[in-house]
C-alpha positions in Angstrom: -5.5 12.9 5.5 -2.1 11.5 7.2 -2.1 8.4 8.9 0.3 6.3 11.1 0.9 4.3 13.8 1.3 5.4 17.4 2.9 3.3 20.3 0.0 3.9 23.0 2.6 2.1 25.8 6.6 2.0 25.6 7.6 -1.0 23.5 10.9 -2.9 24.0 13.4 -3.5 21.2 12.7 -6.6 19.2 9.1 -6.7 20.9 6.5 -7.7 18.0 4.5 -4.3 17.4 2.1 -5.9 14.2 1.9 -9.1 11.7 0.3 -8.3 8.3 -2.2 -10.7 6.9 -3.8 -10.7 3.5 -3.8 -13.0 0.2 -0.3 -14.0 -1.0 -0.4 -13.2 -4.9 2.0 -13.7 -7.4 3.7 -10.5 -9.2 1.3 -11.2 -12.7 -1.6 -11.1 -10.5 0.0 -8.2 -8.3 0.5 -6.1 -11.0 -3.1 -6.6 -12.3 -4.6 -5.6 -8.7 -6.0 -1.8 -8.7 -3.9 0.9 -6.9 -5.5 0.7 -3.4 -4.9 -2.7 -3.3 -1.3 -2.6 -4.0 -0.7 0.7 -1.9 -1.3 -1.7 1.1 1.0 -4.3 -0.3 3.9 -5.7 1.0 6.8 -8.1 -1.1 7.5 -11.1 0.9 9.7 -12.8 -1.6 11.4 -12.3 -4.8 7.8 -12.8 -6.5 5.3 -13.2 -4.4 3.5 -10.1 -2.5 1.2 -9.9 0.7 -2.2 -7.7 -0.4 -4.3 -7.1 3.1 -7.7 -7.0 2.3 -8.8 -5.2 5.0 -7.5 -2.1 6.1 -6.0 -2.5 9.4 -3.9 -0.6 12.2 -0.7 -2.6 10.7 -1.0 -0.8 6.9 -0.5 2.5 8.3 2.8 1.7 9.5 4.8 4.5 7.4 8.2 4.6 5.8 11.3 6.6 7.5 14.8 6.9 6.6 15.3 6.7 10.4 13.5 4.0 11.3 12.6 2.4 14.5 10.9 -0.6 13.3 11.9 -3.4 11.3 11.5 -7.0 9.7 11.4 -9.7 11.3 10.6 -12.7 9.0 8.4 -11.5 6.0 5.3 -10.6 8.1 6.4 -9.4 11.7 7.4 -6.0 12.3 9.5 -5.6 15.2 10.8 -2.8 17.3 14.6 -1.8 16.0 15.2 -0.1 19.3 12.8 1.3 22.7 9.8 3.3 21.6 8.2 5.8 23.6 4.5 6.3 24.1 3.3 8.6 21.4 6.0 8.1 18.9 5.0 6.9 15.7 5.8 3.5 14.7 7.6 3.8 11.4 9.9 1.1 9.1 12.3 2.1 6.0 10.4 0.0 2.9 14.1 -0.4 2.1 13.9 -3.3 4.6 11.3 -5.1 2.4 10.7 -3.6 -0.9 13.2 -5.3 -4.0 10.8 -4.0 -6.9 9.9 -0.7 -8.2 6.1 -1.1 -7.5 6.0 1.8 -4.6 8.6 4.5 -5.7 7.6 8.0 -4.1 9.0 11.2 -3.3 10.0 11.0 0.6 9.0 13.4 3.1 10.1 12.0 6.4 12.5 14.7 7.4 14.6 12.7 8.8 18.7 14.4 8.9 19.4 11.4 6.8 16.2 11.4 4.4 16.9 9.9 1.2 14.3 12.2 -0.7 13.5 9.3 -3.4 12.3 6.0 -2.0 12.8 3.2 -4.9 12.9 -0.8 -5.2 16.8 -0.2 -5.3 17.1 1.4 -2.3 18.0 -2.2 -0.2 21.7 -2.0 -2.6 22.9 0.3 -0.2 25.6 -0.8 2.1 25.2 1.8 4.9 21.4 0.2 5.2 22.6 -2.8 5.4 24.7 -2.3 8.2 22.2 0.0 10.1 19.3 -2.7 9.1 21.6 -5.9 10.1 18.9 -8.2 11.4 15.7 -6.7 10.3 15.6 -7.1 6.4 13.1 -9.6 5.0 14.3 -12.9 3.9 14.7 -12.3 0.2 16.5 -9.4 0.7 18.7 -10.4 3.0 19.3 -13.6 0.9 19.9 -11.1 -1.9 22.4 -9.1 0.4 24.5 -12.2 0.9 25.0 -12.7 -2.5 26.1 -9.2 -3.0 28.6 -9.6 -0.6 29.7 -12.7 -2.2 30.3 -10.8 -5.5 27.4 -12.5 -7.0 25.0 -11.4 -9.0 21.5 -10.5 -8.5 
């Protein structure tokens, strides 16, 4: 079964649609945590992830390659642009996955799908223009550097 998030009422660009919750764990612990739990995962810095322990509305927030959600901080996710009732609430995991922990085939259908969704994925400059504003922290601390000509 499919699941996803919905908007039930229009929401306003940069209006808070959810804030995820759960235990903040370290990467060795993250990596020992059984699949489930790290399918609703989220990286909040360069070591540390966010595990919800309960399901909630807010983990069924899908990836797109044509987002209309984003980051704002490491917990909020935001709305990139206006969203209409009954259009599903969706984020690119490019906006806060820096690690290889969640690589998947992608299905979004989106014109500009990227068809492989991978911890690398943030390293592209077109995202970071189109996702200006709405990376997590670490990435976007990461991005800065790149642009610097520093390493990462």
């Amino acid at each position: 079964m499919q699941y996803g998030v919905f908007a039930r009422e229009p929401i306003a660009k940069d209006e808070r649609i959810a804030v995820w919750g759960g235990e903040v764990v370290t990467r060795e612990n993250f990596q020992a945590l059984p699949d489930r739990l790290r399918r609703l995962s989220v990286q909040i810095e360069e070591d540390l992830f966010l595990v919800a322990l309960n399901e909630g509305p807010a983990d069924y927030v899908n990836h797109s390659c044509n987002p209309n959600a984003g980051m704002n901080g490491q917990i909020i996710v935001v709305a990139m642009r206006d969203i209409a009732p009954g259009e599903q609430v969706c984020f690119d995991y490019a906006m806060t996955d820096g690690s290889d922990y969640d690589e998947f085939e992608c299905s979004c259908g989106a014109p500009n799908c990227r068809r492989q969704i991978t911890g690398r994925d943030w390293r592209d400059p077109e995202l970071w223009e189109r996702y200006a504003g709405y990376f997590s922290p670490y990435l976007a601390r990461r991005i800065e550097k790149l642009k610097r000509g520093e390493n990462v």
